[in-house]
C-alpha positions in Angstrom: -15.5 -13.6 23.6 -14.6 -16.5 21.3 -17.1 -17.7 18.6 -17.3 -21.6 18.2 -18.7 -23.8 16.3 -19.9 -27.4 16.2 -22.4 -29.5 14.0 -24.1 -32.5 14.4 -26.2 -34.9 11.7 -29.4 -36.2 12.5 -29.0 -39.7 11.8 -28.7 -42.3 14.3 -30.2 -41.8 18.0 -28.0 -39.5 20.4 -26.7 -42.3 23.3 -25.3 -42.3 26.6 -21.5 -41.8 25.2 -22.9 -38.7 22.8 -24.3 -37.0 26.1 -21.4 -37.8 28.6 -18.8 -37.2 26.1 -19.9 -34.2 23.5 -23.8 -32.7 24.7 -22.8 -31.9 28.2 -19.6 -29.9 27.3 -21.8 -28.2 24.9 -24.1 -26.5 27.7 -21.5 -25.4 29.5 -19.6 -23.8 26.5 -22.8 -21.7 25.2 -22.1 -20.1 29.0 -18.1 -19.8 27.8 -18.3 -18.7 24.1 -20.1 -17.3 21.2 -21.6 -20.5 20.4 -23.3 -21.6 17.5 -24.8 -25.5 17.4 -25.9 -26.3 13.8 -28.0 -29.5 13.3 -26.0 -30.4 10.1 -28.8 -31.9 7.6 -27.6 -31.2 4.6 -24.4 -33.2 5.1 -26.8 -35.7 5.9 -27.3 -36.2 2.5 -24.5 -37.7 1.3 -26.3 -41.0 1.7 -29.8 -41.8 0.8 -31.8 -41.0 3.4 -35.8 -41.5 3.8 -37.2 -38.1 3.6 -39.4 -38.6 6.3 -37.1 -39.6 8.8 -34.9 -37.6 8.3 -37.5 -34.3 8.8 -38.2 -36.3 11.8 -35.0 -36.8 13.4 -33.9 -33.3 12.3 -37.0 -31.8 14.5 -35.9 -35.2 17.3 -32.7 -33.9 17.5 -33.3 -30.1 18.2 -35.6 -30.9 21.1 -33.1 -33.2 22.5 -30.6 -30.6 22.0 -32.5 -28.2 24.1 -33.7 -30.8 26.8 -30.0 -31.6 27.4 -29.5 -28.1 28.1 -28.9 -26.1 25.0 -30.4 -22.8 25.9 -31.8 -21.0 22.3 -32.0 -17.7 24.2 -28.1 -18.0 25.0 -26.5 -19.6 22.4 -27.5 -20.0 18.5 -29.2 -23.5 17.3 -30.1 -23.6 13.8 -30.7 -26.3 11.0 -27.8 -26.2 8.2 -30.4 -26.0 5.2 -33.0 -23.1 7.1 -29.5 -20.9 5.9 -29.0 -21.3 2.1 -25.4 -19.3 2.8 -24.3 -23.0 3.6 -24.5 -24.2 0.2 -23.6 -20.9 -1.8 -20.0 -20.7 0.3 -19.6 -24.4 0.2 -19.2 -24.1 -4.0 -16.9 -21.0 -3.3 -15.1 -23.3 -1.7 -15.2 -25.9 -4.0 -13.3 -23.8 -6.3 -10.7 -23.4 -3.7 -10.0 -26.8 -3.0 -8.0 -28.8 -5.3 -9.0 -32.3 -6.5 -6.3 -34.1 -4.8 -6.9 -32.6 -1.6 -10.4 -33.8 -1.5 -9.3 -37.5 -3.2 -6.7 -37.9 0.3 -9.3 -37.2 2.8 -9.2 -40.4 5.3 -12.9 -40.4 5.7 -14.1 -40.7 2.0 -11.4 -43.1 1.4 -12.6 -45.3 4.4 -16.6 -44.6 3.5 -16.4 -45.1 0.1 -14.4 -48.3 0.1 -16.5 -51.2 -0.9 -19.6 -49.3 -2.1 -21.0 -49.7 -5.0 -22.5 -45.9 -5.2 -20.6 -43.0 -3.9 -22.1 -39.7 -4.4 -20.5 -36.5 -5.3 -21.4 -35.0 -2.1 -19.8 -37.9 0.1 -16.2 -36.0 -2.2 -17.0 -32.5 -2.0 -18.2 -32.9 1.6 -15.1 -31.3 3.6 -16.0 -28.1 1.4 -19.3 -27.8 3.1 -17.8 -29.0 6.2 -15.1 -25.8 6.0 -18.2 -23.1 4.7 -20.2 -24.3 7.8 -17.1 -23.0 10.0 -16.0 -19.8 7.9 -19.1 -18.9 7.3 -19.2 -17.4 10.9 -15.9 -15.5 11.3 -15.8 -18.9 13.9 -12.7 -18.6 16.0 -12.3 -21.9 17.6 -13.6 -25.4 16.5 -13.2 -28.1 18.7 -13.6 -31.3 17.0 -11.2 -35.0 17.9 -8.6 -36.9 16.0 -11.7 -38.2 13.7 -12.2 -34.3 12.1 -9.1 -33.1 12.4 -8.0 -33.6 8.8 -11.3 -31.8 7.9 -10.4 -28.9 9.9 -7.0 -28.5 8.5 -8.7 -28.7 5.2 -10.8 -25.5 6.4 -7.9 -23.6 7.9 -6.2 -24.1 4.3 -9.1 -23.0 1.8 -9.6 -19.5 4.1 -6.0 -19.1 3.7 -5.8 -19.7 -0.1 -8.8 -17.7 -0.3 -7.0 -14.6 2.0 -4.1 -14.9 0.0 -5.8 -15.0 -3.7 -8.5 -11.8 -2.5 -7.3 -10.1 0.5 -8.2 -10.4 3.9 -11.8 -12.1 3.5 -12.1 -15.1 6.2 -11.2 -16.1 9.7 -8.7 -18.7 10.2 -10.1 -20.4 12.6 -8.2 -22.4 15.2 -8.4 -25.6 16.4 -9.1 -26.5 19.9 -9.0 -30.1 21.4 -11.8 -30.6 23.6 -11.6 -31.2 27.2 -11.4 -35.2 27.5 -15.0 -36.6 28.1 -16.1 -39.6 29.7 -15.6 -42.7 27.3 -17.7 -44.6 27.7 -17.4 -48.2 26.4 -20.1 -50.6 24.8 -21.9 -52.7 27.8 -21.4 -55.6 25.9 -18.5 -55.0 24.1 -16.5 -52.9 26.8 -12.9 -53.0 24.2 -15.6 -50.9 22.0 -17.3 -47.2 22.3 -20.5 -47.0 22.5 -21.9 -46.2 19.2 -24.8 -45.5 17.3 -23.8 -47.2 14.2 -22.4 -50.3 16.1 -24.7 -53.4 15.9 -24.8 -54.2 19.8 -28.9 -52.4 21.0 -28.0 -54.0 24.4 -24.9 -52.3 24.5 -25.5 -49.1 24.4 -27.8 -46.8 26.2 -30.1 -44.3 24.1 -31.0 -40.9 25.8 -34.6 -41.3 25.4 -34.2 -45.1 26.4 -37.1 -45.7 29.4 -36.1 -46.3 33.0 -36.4 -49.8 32.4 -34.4 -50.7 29.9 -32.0 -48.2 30.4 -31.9 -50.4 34.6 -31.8 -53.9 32.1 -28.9 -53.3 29.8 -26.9 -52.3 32.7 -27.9 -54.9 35.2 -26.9 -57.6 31.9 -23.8 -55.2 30.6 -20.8 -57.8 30.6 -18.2 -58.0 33.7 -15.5 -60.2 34.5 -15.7 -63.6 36.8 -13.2 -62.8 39.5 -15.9 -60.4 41.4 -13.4 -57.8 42.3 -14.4 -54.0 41.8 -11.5 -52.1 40.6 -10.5 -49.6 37.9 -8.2 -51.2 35.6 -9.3 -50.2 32.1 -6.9 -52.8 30.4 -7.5 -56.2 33.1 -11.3 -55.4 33.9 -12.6 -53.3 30.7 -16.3 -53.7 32.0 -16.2 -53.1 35.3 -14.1 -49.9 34.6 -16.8 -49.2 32.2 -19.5 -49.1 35.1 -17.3 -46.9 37.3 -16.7 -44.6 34.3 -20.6 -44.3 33.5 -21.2 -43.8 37.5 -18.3 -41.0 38.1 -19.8 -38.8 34.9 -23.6 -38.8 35.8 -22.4 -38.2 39.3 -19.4 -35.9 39.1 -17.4 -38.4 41.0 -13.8 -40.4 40.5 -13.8 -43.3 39.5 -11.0 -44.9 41.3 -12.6 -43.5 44.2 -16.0 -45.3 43.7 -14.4 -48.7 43.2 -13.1 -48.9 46.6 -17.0 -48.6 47.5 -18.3 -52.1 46.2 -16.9 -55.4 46.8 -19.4 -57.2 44.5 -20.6 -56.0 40.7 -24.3 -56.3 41.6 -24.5 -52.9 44.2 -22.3 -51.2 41.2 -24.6 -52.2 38.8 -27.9 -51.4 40.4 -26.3 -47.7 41.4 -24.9 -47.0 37.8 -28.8 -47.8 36.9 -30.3 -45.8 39.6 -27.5 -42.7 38.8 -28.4 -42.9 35.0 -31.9 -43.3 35.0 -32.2 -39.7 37.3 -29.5 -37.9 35.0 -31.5 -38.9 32.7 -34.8 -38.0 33.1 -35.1 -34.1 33.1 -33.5 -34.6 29.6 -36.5 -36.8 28.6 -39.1 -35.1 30.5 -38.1 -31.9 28.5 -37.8 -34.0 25.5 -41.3 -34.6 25.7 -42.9 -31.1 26.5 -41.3 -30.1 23.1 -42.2 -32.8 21.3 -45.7 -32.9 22.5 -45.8 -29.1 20.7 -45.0 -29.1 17.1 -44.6 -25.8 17.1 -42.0 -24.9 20.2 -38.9 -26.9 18.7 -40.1 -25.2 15.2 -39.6 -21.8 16.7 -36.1 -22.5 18.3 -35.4 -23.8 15.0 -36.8 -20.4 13.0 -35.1 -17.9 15.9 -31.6 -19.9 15.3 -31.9 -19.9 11.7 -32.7 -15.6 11.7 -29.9 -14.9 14.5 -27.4 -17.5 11.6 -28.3 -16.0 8.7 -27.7 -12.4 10.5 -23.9 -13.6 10.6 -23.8 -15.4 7.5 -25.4 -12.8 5.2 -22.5 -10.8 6.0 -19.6 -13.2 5.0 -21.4 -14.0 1.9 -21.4 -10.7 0.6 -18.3 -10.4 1.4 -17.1 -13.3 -0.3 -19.2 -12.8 -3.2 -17.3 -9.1 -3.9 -14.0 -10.7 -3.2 -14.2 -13.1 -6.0 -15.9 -10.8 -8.9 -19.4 -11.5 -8.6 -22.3 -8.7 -9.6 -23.8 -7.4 -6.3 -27.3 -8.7 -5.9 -30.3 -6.5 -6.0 -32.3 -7.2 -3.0 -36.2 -8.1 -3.7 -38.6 -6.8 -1.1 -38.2 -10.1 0.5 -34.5 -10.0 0.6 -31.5 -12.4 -1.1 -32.5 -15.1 1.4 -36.3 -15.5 0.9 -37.9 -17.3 -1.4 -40.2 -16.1 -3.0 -39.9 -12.8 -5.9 -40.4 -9.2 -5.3 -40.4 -5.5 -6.5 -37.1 -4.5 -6.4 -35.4 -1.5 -4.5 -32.2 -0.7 -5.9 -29.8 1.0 -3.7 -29.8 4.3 -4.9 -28.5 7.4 -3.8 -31.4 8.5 -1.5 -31.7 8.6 2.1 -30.7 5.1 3.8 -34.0 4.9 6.3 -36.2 6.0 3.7 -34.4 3.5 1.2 -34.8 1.0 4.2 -38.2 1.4 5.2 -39.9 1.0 1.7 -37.9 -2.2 1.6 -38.6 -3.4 4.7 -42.9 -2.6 3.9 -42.7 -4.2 1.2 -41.4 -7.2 2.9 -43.8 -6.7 5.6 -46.5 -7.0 2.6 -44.8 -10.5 1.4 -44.2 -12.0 4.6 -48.3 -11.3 6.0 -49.3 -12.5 2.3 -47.5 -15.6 2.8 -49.1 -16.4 6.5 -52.2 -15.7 5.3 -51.7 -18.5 2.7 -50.4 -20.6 4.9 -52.6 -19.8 8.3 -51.4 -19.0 11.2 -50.7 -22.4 13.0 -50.4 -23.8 9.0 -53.8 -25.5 8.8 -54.1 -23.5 5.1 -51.9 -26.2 4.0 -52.7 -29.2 2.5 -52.0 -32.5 3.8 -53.2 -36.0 2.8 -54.1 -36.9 6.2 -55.8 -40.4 4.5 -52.3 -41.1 3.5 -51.0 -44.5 4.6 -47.9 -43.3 5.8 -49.1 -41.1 8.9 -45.6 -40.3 10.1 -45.1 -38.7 6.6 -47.8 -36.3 7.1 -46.6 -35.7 10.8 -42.9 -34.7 9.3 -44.9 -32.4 6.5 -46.9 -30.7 8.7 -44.0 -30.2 11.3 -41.7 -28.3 8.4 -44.6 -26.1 7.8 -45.1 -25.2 11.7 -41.4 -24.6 11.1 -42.1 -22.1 8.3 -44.7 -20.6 9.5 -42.9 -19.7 12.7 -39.8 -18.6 10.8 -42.2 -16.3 8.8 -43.4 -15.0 12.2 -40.1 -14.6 13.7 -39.2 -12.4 10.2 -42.1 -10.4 10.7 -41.4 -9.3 14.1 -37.9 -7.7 13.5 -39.3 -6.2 9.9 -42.0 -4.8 12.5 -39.4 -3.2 14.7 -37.3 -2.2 12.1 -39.9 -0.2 10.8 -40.9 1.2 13.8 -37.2 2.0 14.7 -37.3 4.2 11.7 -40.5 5.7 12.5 -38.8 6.4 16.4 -41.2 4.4 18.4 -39.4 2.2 19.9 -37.8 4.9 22.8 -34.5 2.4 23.7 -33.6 2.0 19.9 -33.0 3.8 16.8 -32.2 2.7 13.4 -28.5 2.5 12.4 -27.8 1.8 15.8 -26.2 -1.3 17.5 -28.9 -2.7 20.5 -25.8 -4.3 21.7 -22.8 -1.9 21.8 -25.0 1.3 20.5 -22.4 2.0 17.6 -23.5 2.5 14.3 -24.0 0.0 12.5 -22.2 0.1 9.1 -23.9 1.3 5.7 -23.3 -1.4 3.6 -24.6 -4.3 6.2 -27.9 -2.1 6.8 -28.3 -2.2 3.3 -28.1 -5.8 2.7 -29.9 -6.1 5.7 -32.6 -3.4 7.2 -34.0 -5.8 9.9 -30.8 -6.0 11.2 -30.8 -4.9 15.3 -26.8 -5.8 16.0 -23.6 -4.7 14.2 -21.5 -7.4 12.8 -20.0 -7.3 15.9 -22.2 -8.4 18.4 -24.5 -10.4 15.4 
C-alpha cells in the first residue's frame, strides 16, 4: 500500500470549494492509501499570525477534518509542530538546497513582491515543505499545478542527499489528483471560490448556518436570458449552480440542466442539496468542539503514530551526514523535559529497554500529576480580558495532557510486553506482521508496537 501525504495550514476558514474539491477526496484516500493528513502550523508562520487564533484554528481545523470524514483510527492526523522531526529535517535540508533554487521559487517571488517585511521562513519554506514529505518514506504526493514546483524541489534535495550519503530517502512521486469539482465564486463565477478573496457573499464556509448558506445562493449572480444550461464560458454562473448541485449530489451536470427551465427551482435545490451535505459535517463539528479534550486526543494519537515514522528517518538522516548518535534520556529524544540517561550498552536489549521505558513511566506520571489529569493544575488568568486567549491556552494543555496519556499507555504496554503479560504480544515483535522488529529502531524507540514497516 502506498503512503501519501498532504498538509494543510490553519488560516483562513475551510469553504464549499475546499470540501468539494480537496476534503472529500481525502476520506476516501485514507480507505486507498497509507495516509498521513498533517495540519501544517508551522508553515503558518511565515506571516505574523495572532497566537491565539492561530491555537484556535489549528484545534478548528482538526475537528472539521474529522467531521468531514477523516477517520483518526484509519488514517494518521497530526499537527506539524506536536513532531519536532519537522524542523530538525527541514535544516538538513536547508543545507541541501542551494540559494538560487530557493530565490526561483514562483511562490516567494509572487508573495514577497510588494512587501515591506519578508521573513526568512517565507525563503526557506520549500525546505520544510520537502522534510514534511520525506520525513515519511511518503510515496505519492498529490498536490496541483500551484505546488508542483515545490514538489520537484523535494524530489531533488532526497536525490542530492541519496547521491552525497547513500541510499537515505524516498523519492517520492508525484500524483495529479483526480479533478474535483470547481467550484466558482457566487458572485464572481470567472473566479474560484476562495478563502483569501474579498467576496463573504461569494463563497460558502463549511460551518456557514442553513441560512446563510440558502441566502448567498438564492442572491449568487446568473445571467438575464433565464435559460438553464451548462456552458461554463456563455453562462459561468448558472454552470456554477449545476456544478455545486452535481458534487453534493453525485449527479451530472449537463444532465441536471435539462431539469430546470427557470434559475429560481435551481437555486432553491442547490440550497436545499448543500445545506443537507452539509450538515452531518457541522453537527460533528460541534460534538468535538463542545469537548476540549476529544479533538486534543486525535491530535496527541496522530502526533505518537507520526513521530513513530519520523523518529526513524531522523536517525537515519542524522548518521548519514556525520552527526554524534544521541543518548536517549528516560523521556526519550523527542520529550521535553531532562532525564537519567541510559546509554546503550552491551547488555540485554529488554532489560536495557525496560529500565528506560520505567523511567519514562516515572517522568511522564510526574508530569500529569503537575499538570492534573483534565489540566486544571495549570494556571490560567481566567480574569484576563481576552477570554478566547485563555480558551486557546487551556485547549493546548488538554492537548498535552492527552498526548502525555496517550505516551503512557504504550510505555505501559511496552513494559508489560517485556514482563509477558500481554498473551497476543511480545516485545521485539511486530503487532502488525509479527516479524522482529529491528535492534537499532527498538533502541531508539522501546514503546514502539510496529516495525518500520507497518509504523
Amino acid at each position: 500500500m502506498a503512503r501519501v501525504f498532504s498538509g494543510i495550514q490553519p488560516t483562513g476558514d475551510i469553504h464549499l470549494g475546499n470540501y468539494l474539491g480537496a476534503v472529500r477526496r481525502w476520506v476516501a484516500v485514507q480507505h486507498e492509501a497509507d495516509a498521513l493528513f498533517c495540519v501544517v502550523d508551522l508553515h503558518a508562520l511565515t506571516l505574523p499570525r495572532d497566537p491565539t487564533e492561530l491555537r484556535t484554528r489549528t484545534l478548528e481545523l482538526t475537528a472539521l477534518l474529522v467531521g468531514a470524514g477523516i477517520d483518526p483510527e484509519v488514517c494518521t492526523l497530526f499537527a506539524q509542530s506536536h513532531v519536532p522531526e519537522h524542523a530538525e529535517l527541514a535544516w538538513v535540508m536547508a543545507c541541501t538546497a542551494s540559494f538560487g533554487e530557493l530565490r526561483r521559487m514562483v511562490q516567494f517571488k509572487d508573495k514577497s513582491e510588494g512587501n515591506d517585511f519578508v521573513s526568512a521562513g517565507l525563503f526557506t519554506y520549500p525546505t520544510l515543505q520537502a522534510a514534511d514529505i520525506l520525513l515519511y518514506d511518503t510515496d505519492e504526493v498529490p498536490v496541483g499545478d500551484d505546488q508542483r514546483q515545490h514538489l520537484e524541489l523535494a524530489r531533488d534535495l532526497a536525490l542530492r542527499f541519496n547521491g552525497r550519503y547513500g541510499e537515505t530517502l524516498v523519492v517520492p512521486r508525484h500524483v495529479i489528483p483526480p479533478v474535483g469539482a470547481r467550484i466558482m465564486d457566487l458572485q464572481h463565477p470567472m473566479a474560484k471560490m476562495s478563502k483569501s478573496r474579498e467576496s463573504p457573499q461569494g463563497t460558502i464556509g463549511v460551518l456557514d448556518d442553513p441560512a446563510t448558506i440558502t441566502r448567498k445562493l438564492k442572491r449568487s449572480v446568473t445571467d438575464a436570458d433565464g435559460e438553464v444550461r451548462y456552458d461554463p464560458v456563455a453562462k459561468p454562473g448558472v454552470t456554477n449552480l449545476l456544478t455545486i448541485l452535481a458534487a453534493v449530489t453525485d449527479g451530472d451536470p449537463e444532465v441536471l440542466a435539462g431539469r430546470y427551465q427557470q434559475y429560481g427551482p435551481l437555486k432553491a435545490d442547490c440550497a436545499e442539496a448543500v445545506v443537507e451535505a452539509l450538515r452531518p459535517v457541522r453537527q460533528r463539528y460541534a460534538e468535538l468542539r463542545a469537548d476540549p479534550g476529544a479533538t486534543a486526543a486525535v491530535l496527541a494519537t496522530g502526533a505518537t503514530k507520526a513521530a513513530d515514522i519520523a523518529g526513524v528517518t531522523v536517525e537515519r538522516v542524522r548518521a548519514a551526514v556525520g552527526l554524534t548518535p544521541r543518548q536517549r534520556t528516560a523521556l526519550g529524544p523527542r520529550r521535553g523535559r531532562p532525564g537519567t540517561l541510559v546509554a546503550m550498552a552491551d547488555t540485554d536489549l529488554a532489560t536495557r529497554a525496560r529500565t528506560l521505558l520505567t523511567e519514562e513511566r516515572a517522568g511522564l506520571l510526574g508530569q500529569l500529576v503537575e499538570l492534573g489529569d483534565d489540566g486544571d493544575g495549570a494556571s490560567f488568568d481566567d480574569g484576563h480580558a481576552d477570554s478566547s486567549q485563555v480558551s486557546a491556552e487551556k485547549g493546548e494543555v488538554l492537548v498535552l495532557v492527552e498526548n502525555l496519556k496517550a505516551q503512557l499507555r504504550e510505555v505501559d504496554r511496552a513494559i508489560a510486553k517485556i514482563d509477558g503479560d500481554v498473551p497476543d504480544a511480545s516485545f521485539g515483535t511486530c503487532e502488525e506482521c509479527k516479524e522482529p522488529i529491528a535492534a537499532d529502531r527498538l533502541e531508539a524507540m522501546p514503546a514502539t508496537r510496529w516495525c518500520i514497516t507497518h509504523a
